[in-house]
C-alpha positions in Angstrom: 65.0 62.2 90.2 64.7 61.7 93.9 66.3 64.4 95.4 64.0 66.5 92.8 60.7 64.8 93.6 61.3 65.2 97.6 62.0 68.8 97.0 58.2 68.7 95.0 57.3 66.7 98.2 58.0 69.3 100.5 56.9 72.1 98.7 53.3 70.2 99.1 54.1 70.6 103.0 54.3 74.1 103.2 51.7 76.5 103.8 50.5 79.1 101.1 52.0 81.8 103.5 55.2 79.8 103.4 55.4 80.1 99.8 54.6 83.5 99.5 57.1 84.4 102.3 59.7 82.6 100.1 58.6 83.8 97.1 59.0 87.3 98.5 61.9 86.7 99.8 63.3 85.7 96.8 62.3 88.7 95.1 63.7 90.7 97.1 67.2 88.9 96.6 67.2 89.7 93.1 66.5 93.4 93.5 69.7 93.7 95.8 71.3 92.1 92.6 70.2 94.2 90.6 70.8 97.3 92.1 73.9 96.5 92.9 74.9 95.8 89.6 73.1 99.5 88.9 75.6 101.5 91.7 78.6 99.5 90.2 77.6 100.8 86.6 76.7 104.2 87.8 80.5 104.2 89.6 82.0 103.2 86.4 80.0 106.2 84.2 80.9 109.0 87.0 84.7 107.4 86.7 84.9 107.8 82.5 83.0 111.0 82.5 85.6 112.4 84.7 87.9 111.5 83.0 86.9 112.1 79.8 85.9 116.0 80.8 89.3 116.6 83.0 91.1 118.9 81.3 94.8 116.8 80.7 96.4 120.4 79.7 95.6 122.3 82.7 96.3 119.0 85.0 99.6 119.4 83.2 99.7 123.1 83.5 101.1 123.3 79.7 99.2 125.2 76.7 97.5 123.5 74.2 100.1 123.8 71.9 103.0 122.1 73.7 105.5 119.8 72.4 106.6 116.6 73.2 109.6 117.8 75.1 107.1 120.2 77.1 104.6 117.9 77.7 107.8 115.6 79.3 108.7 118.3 81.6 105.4 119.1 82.5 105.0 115.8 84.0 108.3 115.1 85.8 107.8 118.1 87.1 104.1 117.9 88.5 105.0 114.7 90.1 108.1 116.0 91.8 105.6 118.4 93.5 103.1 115.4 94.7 104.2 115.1 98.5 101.5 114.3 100.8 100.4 110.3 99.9 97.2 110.6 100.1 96.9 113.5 97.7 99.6 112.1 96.1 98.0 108.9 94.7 94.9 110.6 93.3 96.8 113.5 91.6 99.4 110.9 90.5 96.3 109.1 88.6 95.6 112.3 87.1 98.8 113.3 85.7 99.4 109.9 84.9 96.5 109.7 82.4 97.1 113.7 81.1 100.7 112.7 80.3 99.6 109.2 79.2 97.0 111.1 76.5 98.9 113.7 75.6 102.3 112.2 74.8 100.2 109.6 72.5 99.9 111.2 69.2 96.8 109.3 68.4 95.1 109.8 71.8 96.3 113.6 71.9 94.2 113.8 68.4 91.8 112.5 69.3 91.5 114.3 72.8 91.8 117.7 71.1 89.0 116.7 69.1 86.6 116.8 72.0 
């Protein structure tokens, strides 16, 4: 109760202008939050849509018809061909996921189906 009641104390000892400058400046605190929470979301959605409309068959450069075995050999042999790091780890993701989807029967289904 004390340490609440001087806060009340010395909110009597600043000016209106002090209050509105704080008050301001608070507001303006919880826009940054909010808008950083926006640009995080809007990272994640441009992530999914990505990788929900990349096209795991041509990643894997296999028809859609391909077998397990192909879809196997299609991988190895895409990452075999990833040389320079840098490309390498974002093409890596990519075939990683494409192999992940399409060797999974239920994901495959379900991928053909969009």
């Amino acid at each position: 109760l004390v340490a609440s009641s001087e806060g009340c104390n010395m909110a009597l000892f600043l000016s209106r202008l002090e209050r509105q400058v704080l008050a301001g400046f608070a507001i303006c605190v919880v826009v940054m939050a909010v808008l950083h929470e926006v640009m995080q979301l809007k990272e994640l959605a441009e992530t999914i849509q990505t990788q929900i409309l990349e096209d795991h068959y041509a990643t894997l450069g296999i028809e859609a018809g391909a077998n397990s075995a192909e879809i196997t050999t299609a991988f190895r042999r895409a990452t075999n061909q990833l040389n320079s790091k840098q490309k390498a780890e974002t093409a890596r993701a990519k075939v990683n996921v494409a192999y992940e989807t399409l060797s999974n029967e239920a994901l495959r289904s379900a991928y053909d189906k969009h």
